[in-house]
C-alpha positions, 0 to 999 in steps of 0.5 A, a space after each residue: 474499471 482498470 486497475 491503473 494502480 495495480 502493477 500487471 501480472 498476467 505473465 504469472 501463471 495463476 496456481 504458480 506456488 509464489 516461493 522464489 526458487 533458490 536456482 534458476 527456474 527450468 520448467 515453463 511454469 517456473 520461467 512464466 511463474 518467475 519472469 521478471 516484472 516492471 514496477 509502478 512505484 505509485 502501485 497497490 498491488 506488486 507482484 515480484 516487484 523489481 528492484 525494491 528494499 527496505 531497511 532490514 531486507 536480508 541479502 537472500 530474501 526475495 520480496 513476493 508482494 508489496 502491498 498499499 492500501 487500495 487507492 481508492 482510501 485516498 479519495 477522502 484527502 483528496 476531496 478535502 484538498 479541493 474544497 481547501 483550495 477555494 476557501 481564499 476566493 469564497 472567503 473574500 467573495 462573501 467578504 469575510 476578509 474584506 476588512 483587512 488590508 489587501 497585503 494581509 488579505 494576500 498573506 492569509 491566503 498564501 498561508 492558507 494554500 500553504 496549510 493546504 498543500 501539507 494536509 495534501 502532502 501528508 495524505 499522500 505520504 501517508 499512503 505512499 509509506 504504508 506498506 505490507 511486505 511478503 517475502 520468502 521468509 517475513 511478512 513486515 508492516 511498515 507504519 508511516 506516521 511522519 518523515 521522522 516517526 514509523 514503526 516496522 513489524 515482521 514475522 517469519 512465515 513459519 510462525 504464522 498460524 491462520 490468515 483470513 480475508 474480508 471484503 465489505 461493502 458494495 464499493 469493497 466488492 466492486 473494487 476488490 479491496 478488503 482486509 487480510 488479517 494474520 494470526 502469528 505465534 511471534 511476538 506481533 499477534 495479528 497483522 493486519 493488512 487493511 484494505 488491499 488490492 486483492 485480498 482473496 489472491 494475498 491470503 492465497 500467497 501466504 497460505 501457499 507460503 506456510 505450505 512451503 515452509 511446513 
């Protein structure tokens, strides 16, 4: 199955160590490791993304990953929607609304598809805006609520002190997407990056990362 919603890194040499070099890069592996790469705003999975910020992005720090859970969390929105959309014309074809005027009839199934297309909106965003960051000095947790309600965590590398991953289930393995939980000594505990692209390969970064740091 491609992954259309992971942005393409196979110019990355694969045992490269993520740490963005502060001076530019001189050997193969370096020039390979750190080419810089197209970014899909709608991906699960960026690697050396370009061109991404966030609000307490440092001027120096280097954005590693970019992480969104797996598309595949937004099935669930997405079939909902779908059965929404035909409650007006299976309403008026059992002649539930038949009663009322068609003026009204035409209203409630204005406001209807009006409550549809938020309950759609608010799923995307909801996955568009939850984001994992791994930097070259954090990892950050951006939890999106609403458009006026979300919550930032971050640790610094050097004060992470064990990642692990999980993958469960046949579709979690088919589609190699699970959970990367990490253990800090900052005032966050434990971060949980659940159901990402890729955990294996983001547990790897990150551990690579600590390496580099201690």
């Amino acid at each position: 199955m491609p992954e259309i919603f992971v942005s393409p890194d196979k110019e990355v040499v694969e045992n490269a160590s993520p740490v963005l070099p502060s001076k530019a890069p001189t050997t193969e592996v370096q020039k390979s490791a750190f080419k810089s790469h197209s970014h899909n705003r709608f991906s699960a999975f960026n690697l050396y993304p370009d061109g991404i910020n966030f609000e307490t992005k440092e001027k120096e720090e280097k954005v590693i990953l970019m992480l969104r859970q797996h598309p595949v969390v937004n099935l669930k929105w997405i079939v909902i929607t779908l059965l929404l959309l035909t409650g007006p014309s299976v309403l008026a074809g059992i002649g539930v609304t038949s009663f009322l005027p068609i003026g009204y009839q035409v209203i409630l199934s204005l406001v209807w598809y009006l409550v549809t297309t938020t309950y759609a909106i608010e799923g995307f965003l909801g996955w568009y805006f939850n984001v994992y960051f791994v930097t070259t000095r954090r990892v950050i947790d951006v939890d999106f609520f609403n458009l006026i309600d979300k919550r930032v965590s971050d640790a610094e590398i050097e004060k992470i002190q064990d990642v692990s991953y999980t993958t469960k289930g046949v579709l979690g393995t088919t589609l190699n997407f699970g959970d990367v939980m990490i253990q800090t000594a900052s005032e966050v505990q434990e971060f949980d990056f659940g159901r990402v692209p890729k955990p294996e390969r983001v547990a790897k970064i990150l551990n690579d990362l600590r390496a580099n740091v201690h």
